[in-house]
PDB file of N, CA, C and O in Angstrom:
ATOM      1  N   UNK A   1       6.011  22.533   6.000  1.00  0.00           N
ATOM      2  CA  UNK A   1       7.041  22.055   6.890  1.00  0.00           C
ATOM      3  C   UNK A   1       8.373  22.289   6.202  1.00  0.00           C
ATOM      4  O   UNK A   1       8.549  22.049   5.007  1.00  0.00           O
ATOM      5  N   UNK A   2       9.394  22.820   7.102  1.00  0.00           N
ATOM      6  CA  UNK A   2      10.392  23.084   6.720  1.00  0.00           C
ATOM      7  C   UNK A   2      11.595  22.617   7.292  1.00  0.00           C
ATOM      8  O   UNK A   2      11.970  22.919   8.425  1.00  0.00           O
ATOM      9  N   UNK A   3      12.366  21.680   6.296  1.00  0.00           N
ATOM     10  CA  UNK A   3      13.655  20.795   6.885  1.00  0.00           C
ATOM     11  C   UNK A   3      14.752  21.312   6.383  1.00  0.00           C
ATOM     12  O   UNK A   3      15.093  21.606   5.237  1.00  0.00           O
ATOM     13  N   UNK A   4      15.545  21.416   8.019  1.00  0.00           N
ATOM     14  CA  UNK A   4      16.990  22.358   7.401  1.00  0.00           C
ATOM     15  C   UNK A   4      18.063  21.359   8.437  1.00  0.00           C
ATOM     16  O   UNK A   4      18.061  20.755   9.510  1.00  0.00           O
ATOM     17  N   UNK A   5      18.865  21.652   7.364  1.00  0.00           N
ATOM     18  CA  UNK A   5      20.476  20.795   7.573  1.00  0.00           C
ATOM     19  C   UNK A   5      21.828  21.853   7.742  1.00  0.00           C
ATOM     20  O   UNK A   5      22.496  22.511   6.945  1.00  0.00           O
ATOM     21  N   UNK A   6      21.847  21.658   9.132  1.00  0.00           N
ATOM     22  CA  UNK A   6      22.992  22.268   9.572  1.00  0.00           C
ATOM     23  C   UNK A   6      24.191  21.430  10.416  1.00  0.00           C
ATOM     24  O   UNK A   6      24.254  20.783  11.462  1.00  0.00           O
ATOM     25  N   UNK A   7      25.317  21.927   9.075  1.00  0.00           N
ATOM     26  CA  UNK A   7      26.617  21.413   9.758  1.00  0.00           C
ATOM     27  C   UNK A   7      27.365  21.904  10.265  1.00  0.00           C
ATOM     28  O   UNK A   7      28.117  22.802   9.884  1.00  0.00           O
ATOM     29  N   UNK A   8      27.259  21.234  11.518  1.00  0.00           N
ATOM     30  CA  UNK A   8      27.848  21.869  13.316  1.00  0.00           C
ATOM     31  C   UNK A   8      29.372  21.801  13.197  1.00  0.00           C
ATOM     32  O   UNK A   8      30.059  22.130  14.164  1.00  0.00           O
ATOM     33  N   UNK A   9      29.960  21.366  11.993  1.00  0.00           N
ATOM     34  CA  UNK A   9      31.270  21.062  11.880  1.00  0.00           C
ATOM     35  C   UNK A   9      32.140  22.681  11.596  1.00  0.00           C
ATOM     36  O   UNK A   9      33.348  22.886  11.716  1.00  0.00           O
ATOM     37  N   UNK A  10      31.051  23.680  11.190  1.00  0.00           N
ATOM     38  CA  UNK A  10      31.575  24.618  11.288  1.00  0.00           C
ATOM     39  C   UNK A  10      30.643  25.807  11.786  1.00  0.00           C
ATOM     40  O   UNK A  10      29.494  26.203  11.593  1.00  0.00           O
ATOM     41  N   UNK A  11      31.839  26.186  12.580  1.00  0.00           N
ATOM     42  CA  UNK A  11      31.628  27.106  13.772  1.00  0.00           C
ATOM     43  C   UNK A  11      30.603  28.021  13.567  1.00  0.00           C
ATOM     44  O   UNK A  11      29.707  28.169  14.398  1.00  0.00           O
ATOM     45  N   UNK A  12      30.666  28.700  12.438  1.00  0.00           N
ATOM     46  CA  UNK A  12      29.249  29.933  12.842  1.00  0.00           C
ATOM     47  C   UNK A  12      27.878  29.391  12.290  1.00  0.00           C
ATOM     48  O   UNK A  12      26.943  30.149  12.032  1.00  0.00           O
ATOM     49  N   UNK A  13      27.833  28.208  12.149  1.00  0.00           N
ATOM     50  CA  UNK A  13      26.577  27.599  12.118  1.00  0.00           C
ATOM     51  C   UNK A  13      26.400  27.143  13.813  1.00  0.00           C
ATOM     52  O   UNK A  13      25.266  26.741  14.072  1.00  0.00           O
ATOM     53  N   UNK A  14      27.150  27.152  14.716  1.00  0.00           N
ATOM     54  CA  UNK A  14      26.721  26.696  15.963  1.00  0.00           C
ATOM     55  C   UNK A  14      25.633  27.770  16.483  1.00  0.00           C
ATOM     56  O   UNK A  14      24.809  27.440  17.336  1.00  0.00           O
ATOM     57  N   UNK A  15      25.671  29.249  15.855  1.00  0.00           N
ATOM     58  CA  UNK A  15      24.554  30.045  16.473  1.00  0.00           C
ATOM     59  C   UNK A  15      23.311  29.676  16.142  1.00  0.00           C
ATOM     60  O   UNK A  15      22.345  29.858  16.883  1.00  0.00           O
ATOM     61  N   UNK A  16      23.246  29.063  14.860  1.00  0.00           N
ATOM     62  CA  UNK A  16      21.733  28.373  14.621  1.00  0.00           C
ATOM     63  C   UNK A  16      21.341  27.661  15.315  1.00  0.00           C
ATOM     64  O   UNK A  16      20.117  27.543  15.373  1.00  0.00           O
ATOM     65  N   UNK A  17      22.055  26.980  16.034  1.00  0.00           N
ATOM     66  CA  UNK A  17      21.663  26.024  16.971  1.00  0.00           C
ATOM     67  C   UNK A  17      21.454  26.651  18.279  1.00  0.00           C
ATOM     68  O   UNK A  17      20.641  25.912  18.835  1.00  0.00           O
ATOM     69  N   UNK A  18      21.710  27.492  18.969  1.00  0.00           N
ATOM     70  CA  UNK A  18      21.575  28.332  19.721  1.00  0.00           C
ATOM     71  C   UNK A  18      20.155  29.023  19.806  1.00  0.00           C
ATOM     72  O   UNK A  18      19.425  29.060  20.796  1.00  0.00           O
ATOM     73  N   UNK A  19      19.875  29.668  18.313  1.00  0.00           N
ATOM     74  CA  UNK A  19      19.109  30.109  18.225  1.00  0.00           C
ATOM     75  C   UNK A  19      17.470  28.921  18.313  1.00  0.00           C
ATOM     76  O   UNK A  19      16.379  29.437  18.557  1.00  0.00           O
ATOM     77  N   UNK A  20      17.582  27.613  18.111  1.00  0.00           N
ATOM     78  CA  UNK A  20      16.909  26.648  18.795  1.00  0.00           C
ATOM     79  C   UNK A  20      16.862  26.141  20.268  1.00  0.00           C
ATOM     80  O   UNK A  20      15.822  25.710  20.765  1.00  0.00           O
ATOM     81  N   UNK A  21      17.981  26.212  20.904  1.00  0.00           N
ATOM     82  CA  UNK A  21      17.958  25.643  21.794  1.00  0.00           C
ATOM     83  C   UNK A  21      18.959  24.810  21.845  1.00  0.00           C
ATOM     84  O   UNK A  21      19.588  24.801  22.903  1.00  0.00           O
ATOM     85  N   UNK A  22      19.240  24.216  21.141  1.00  0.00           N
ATOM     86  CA  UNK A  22      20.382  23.122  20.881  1.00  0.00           C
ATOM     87  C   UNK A  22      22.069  23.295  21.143  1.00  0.00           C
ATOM     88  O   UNK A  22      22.701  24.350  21.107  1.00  0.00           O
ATOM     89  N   UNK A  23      22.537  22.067  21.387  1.00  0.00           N
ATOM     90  CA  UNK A  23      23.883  21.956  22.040  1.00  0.00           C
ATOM     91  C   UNK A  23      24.580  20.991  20.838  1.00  0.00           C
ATOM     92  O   UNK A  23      23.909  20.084  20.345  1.00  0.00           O
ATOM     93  N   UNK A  24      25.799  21.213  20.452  1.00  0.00           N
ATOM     94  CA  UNK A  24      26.230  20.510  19.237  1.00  0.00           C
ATOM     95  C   UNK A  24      26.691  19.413  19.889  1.00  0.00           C
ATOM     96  O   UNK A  24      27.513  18.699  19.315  1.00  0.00           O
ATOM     97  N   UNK A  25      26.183  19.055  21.356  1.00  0.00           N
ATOM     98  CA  UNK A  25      26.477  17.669  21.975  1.00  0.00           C
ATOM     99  C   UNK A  25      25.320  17.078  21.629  1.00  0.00           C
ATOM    100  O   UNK A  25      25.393  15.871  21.394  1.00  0.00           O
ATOM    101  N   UNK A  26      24.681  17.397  21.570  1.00  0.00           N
ATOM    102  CA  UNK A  26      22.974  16.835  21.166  1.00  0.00           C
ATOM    103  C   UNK A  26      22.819  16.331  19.376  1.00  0.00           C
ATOM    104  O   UNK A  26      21.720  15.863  19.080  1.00  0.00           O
ATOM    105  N   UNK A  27      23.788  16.419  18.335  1.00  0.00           N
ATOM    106  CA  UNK A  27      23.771  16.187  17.109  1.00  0.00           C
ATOM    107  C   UNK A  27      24.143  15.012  16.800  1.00  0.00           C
ATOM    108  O   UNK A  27      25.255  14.886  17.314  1.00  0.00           O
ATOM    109  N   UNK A  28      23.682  13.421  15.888  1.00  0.00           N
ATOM    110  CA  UNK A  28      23.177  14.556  15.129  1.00  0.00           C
ATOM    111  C   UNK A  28      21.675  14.259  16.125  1.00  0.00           C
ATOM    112  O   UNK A  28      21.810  13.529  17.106  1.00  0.00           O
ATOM    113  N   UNK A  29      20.450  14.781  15.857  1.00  0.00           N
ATOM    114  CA  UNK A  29      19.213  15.149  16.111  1.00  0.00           C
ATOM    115  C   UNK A  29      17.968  15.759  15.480  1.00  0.00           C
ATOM    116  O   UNK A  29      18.222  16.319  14.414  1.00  0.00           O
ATOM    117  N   UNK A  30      17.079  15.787  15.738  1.00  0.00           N
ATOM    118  CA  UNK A  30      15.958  16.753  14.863  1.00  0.00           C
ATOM    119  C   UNK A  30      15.090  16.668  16.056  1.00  0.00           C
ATOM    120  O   UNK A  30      14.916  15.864  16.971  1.00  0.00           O
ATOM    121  N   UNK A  31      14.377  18.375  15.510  1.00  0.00           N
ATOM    122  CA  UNK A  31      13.359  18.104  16.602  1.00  0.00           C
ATOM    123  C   UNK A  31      11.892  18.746  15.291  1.00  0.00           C
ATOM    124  O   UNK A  31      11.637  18.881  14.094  1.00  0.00           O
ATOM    125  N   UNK A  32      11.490  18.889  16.316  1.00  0.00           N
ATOM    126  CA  UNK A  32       9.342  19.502  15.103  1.00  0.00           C
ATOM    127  C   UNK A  32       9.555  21.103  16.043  1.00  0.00           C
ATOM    128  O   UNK A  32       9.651  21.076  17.270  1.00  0.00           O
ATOM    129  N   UNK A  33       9.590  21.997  15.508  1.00  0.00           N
ATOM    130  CA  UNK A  33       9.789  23.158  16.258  1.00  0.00           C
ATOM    131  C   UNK A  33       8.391  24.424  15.365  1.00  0.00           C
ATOM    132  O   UNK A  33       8.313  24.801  14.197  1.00  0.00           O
ATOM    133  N   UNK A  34       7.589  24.704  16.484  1.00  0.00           N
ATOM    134  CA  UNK A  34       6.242  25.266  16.374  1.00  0.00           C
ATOM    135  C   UNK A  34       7.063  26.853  16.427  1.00  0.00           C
ATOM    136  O   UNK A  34       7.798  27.098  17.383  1.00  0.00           O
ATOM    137  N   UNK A  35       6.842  27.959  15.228  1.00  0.00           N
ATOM    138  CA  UNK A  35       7.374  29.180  15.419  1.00  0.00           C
ATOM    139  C   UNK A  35       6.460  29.503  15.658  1.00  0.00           C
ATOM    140  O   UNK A  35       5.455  28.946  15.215  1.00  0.00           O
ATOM    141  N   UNK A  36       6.400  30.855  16.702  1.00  0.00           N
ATOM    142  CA  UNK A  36       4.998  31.289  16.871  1.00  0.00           C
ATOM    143  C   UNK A  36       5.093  32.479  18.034  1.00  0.00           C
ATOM    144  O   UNK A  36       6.152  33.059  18.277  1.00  0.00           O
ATOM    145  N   UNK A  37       4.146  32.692  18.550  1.00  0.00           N
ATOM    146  CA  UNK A  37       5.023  33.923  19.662  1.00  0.00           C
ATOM    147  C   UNK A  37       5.394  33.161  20.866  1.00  0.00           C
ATOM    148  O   UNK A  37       5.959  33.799  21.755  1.00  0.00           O
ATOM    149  N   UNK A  38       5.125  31.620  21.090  1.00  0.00           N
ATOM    150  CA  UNK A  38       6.294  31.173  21.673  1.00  0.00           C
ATOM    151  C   UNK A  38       6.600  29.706  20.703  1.00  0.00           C
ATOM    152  O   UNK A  38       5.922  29.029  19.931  1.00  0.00           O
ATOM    153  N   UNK A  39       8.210  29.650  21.298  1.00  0.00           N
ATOM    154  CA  UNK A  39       8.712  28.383  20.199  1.00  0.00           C
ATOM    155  C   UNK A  39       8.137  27.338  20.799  1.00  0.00           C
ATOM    156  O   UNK A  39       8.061  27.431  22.024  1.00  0.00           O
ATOM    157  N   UNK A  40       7.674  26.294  20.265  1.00  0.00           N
ATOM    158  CA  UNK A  40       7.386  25.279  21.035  1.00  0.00           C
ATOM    159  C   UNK A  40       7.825  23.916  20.137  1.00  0.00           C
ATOM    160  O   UNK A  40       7.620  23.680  18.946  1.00  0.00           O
ATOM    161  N   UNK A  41       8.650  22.943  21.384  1.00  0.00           N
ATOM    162  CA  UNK A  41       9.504  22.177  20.483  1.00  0.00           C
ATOM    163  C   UNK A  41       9.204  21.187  21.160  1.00  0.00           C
ATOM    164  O   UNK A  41       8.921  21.168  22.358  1.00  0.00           O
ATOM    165  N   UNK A  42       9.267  20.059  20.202  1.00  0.00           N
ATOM    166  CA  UNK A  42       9.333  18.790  20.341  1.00  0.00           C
ATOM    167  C   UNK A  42      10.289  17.746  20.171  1.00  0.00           C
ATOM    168  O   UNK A  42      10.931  17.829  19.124  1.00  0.00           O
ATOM    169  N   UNK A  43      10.547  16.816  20.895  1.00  0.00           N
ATOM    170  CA  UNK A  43      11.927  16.243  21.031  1.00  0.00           C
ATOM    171  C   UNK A  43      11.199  14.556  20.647  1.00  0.00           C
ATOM    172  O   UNK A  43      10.288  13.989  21.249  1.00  0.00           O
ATOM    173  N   UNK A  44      11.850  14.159  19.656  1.00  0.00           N
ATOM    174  CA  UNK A  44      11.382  12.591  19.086  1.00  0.00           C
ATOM    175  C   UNK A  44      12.126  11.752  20.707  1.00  0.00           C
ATOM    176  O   UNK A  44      12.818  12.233  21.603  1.00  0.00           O
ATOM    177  N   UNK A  45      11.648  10.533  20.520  1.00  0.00           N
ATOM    178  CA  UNK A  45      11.686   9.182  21.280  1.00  0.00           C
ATOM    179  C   UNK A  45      13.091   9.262  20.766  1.00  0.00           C
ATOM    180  O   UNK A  45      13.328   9.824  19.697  1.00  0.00           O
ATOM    181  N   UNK A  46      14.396   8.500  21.783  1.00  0.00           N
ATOM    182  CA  UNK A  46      15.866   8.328  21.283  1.00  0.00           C
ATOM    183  C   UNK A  46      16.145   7.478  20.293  1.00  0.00           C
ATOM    184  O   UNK A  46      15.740   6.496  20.915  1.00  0.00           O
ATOM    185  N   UNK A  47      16.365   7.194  19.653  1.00  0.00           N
ATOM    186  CA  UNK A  47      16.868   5.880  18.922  1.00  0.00           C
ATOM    187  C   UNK A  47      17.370   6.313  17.339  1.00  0.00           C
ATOM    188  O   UNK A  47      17.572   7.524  17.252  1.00  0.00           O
ATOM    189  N   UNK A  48      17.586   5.624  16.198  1.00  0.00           N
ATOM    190  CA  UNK A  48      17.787   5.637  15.171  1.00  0.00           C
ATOM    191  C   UNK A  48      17.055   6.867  14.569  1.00  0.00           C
ATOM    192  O   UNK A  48      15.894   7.184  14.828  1.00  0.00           O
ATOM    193  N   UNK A  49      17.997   7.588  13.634  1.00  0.00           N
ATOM    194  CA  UNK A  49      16.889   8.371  12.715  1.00  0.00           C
ATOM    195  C   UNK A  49      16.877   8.021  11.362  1.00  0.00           C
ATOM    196  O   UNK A  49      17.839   8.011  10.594  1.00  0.00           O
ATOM    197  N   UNK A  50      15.316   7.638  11.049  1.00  0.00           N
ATOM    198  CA  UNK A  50      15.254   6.738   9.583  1.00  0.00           C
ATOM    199  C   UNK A  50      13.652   7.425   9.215  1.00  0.00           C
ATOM    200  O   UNK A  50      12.692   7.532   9.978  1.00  0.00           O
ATOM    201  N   UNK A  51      13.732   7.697   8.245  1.00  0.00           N
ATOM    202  CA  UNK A  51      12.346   7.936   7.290  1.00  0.00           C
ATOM    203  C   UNK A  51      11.280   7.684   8.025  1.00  0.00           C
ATOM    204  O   UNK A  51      10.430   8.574   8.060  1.00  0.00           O
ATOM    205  N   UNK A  52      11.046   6.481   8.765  1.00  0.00           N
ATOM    206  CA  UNK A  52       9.430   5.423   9.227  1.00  0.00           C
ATOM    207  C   UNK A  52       9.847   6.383  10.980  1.00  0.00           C
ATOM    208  O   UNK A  52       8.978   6.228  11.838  1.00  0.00           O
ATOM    209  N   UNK A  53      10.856   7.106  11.312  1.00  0.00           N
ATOM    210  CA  UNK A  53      10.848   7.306  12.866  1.00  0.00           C
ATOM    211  C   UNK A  53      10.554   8.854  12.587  1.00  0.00           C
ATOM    212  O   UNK A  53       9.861   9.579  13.301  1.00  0.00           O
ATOM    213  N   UNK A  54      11.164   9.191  11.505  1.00  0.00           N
ATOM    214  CA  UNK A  54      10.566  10.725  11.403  1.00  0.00           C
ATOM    215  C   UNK A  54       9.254  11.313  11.255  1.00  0.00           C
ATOM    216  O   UNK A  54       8.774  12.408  11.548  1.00  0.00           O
ATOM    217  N   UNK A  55       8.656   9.859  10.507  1.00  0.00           N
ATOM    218  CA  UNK A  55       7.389  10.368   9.913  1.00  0.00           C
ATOM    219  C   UNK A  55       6.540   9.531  11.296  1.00  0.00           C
ATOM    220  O   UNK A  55       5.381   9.818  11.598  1.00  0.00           O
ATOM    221  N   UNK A  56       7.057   8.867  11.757  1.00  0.00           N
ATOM    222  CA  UNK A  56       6.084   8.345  12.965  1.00  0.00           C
ATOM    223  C   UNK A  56       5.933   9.870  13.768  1.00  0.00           C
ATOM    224  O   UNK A  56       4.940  10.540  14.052  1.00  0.00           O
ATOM    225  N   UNK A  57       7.404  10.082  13.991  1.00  0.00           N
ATOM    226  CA  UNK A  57       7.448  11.595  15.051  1.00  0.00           C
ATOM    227  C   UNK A  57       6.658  12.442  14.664  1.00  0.00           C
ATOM    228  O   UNK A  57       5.895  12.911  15.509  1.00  0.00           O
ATOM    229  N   UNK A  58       6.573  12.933  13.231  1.00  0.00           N
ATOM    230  CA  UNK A  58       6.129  14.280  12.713  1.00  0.00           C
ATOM    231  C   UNK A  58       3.863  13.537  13.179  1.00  0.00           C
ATOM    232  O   UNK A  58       3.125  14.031  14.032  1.00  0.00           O
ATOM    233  N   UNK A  59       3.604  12.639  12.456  1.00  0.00           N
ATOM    234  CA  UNK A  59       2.439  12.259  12.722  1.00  0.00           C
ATOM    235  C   UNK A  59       1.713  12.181  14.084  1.00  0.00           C
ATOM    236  O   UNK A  59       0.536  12.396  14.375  1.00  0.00           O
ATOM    237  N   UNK A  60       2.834  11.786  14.872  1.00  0.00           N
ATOM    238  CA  UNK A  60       2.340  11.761  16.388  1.00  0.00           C
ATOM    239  C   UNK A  60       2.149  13.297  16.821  1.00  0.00           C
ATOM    240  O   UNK A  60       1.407  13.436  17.793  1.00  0.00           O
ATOM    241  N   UNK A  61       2.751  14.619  16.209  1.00  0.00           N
ATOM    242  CA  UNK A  61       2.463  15.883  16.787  1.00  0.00           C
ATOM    243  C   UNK A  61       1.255  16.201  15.628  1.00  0.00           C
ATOM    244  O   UNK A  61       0.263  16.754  16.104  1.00  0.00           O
ATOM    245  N   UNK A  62       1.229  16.021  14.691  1.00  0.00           N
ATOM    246  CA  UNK A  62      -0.017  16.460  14.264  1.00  0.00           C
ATOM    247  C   UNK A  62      -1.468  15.860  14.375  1.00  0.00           C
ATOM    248  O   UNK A  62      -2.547  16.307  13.985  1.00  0.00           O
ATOM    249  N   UNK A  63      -1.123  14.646  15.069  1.00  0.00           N
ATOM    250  CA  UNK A  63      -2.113  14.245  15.201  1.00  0.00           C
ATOM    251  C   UNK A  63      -2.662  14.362  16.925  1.00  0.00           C
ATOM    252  O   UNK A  63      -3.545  13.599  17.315  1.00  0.00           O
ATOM    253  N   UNK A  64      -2.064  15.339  17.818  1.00  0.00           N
ATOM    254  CA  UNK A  64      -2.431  15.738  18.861  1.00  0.00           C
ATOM    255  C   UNK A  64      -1.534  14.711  19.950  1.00  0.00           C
ATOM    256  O   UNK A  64      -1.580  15.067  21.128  1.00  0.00           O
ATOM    257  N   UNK A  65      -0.830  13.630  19.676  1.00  0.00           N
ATOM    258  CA  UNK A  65      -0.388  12.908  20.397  1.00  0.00           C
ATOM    259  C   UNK A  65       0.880  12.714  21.175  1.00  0.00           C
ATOM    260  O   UNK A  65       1.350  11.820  21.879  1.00  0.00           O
ATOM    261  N   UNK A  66       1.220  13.810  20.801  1.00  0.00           N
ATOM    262  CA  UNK A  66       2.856  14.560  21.583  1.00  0.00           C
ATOM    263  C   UNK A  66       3.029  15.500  22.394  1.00  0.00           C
ATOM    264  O   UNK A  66       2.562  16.617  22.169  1.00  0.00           O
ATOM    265  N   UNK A  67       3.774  15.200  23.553  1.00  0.00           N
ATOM    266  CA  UNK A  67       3.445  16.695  24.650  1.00  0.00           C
ATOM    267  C   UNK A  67       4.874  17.475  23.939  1.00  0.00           C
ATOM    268  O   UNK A  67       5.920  16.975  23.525  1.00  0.00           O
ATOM    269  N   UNK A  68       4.414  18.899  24.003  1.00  0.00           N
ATOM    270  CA  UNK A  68       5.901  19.562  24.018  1.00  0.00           C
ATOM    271  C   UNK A  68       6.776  19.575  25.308  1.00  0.00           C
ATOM    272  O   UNK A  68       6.566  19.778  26.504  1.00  0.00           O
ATOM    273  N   UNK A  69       8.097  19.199  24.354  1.00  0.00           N
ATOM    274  CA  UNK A  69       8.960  18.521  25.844  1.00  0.00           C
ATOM    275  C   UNK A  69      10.182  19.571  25.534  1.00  0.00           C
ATOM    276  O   UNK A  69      10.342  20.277  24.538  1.00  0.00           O
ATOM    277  N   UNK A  70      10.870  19.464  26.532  1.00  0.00           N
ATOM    278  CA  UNK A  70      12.387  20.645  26.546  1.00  0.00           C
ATOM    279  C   UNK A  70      13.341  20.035  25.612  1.00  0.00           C
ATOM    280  O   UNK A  70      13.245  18.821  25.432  1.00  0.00           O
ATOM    281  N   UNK A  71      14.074  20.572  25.109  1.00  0.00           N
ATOM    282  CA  UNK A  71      15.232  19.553  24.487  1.00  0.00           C
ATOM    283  C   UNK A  71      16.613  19.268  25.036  1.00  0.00           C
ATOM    284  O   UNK A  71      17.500  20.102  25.218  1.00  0.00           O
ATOM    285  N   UNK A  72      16.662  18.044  25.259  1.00  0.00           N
ATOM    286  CA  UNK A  72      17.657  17.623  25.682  1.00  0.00           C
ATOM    287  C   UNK A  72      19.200  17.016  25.202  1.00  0.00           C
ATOM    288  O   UNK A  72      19.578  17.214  24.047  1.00  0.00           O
ATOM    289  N   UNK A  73      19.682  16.593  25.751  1.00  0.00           N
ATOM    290  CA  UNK A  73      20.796  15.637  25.104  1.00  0.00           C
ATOM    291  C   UNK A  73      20.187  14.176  24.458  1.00  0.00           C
ATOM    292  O   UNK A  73      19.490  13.349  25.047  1.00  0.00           O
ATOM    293  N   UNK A  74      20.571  14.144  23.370  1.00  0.00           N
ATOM    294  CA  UNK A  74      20.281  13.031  22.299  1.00  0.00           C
ATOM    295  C   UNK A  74      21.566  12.250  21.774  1.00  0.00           C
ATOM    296  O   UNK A  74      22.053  11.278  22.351  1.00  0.00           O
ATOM    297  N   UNK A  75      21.873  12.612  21.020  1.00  0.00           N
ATOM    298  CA  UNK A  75      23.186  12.311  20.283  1.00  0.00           C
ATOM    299  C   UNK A  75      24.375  13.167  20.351  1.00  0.00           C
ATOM    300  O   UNK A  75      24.410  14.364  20.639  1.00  0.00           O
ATOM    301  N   UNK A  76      25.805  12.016  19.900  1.00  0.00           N
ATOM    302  CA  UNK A  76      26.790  13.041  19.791  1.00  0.00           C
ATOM    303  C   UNK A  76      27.431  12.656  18.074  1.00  0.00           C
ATOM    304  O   UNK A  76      28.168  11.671  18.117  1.00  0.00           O
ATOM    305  N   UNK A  77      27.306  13.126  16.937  1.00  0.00           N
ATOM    306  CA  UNK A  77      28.088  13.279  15.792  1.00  0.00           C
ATOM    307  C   UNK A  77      28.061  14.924  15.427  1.00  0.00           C
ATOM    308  O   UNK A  77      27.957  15.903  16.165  1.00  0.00           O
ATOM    309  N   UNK A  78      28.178  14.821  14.201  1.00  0.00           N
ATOM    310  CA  UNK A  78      28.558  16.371  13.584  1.00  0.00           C
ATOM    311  C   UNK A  78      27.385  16.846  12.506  1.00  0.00           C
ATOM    312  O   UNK A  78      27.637  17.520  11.508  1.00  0.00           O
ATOM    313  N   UNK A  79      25.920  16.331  12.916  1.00  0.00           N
ATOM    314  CA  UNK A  79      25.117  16.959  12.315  1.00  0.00           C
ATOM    315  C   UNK A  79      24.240  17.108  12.977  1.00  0.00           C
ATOM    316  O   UNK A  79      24.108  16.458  14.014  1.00  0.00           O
ATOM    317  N   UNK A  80      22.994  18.410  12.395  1.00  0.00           N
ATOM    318  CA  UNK A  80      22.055  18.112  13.342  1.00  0.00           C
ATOM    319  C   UNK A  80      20.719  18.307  12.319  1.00  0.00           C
ATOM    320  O   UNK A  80      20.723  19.170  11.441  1.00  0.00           O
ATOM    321  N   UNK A  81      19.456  17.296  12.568  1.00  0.00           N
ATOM    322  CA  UNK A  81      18.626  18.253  11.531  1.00  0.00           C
ATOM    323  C   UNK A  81      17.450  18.569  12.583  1.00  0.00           C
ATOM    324  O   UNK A  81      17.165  17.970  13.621  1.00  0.00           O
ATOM    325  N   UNK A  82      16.829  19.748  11.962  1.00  0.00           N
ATOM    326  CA  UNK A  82      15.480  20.608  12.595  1.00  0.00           C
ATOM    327  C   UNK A  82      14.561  20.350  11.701  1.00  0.00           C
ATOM    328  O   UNK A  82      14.724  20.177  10.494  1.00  0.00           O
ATOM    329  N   UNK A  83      13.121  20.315  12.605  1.00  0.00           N
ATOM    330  CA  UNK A  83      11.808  20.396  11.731  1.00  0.00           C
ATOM    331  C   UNK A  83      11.291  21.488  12.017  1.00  0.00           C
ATOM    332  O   UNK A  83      10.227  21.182  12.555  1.00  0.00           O
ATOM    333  N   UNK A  84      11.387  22.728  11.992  1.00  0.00           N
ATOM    334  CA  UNK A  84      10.710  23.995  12.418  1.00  0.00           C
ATOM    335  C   UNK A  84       9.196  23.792  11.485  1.00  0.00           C
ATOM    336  O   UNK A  84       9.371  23.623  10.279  1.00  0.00           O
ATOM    337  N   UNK A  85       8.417  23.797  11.753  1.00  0.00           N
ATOM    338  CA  UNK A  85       6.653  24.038  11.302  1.00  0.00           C
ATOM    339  C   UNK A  85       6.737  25.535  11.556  1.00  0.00           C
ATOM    340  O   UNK A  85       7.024  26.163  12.575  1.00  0.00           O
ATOM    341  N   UNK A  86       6.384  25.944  10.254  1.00  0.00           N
ATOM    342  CA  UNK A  86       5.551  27.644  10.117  1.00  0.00           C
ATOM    343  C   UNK A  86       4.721  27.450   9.429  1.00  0.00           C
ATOM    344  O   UNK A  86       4.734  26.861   8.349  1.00  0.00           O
ATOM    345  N   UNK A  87       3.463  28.172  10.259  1.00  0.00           N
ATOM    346  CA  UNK A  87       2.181  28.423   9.772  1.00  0.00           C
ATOM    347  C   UNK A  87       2.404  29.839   8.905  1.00  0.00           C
ATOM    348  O   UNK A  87       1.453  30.363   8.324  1.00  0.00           O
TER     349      UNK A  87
END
């Protein structure tokens, strides 16, 4: 699993986010993102992001218990983090 930190505060990092799906209205945020020959992403429950909500999130997709959902609007600050999973 691979966790990356991108700051939306400057501009040509906004294509990374692009290149997810993501809107720098949506930051900050994380999602669990499946690379593969299609992306398939997962969007956590809204609320706080803290250690016990990440690892609840990340456990609930590996343990079969998460539908892949579209990503939406979440938050608005100036960060955003991604969980991309590569096999």
């Amino acid at each position: 699993m691979l966790f990356i930190y991108i700051n939306i505060d400057e501009e040509d990092n906004v294509r990374v986010l692009e290149f997810f799906g993501l809107k720098t209205t949506e930051c900050p945020t994380y999602r669990y993102i499946h690379l593969g020959e299609d992306m398939l992403k997962y969007k956590p429950d809204e609320g706080e992001i803290t250690a016990d909500s990440v690892t609840s999130f990340v456990d609930s997709i590996i343990d079969g218990k998460r539908q892949v959902t579209n990503c939406t609007t979440l938050f608005t600050q100036s960060a955003c983090y991604m969980l991309p999973f590569v096999f």
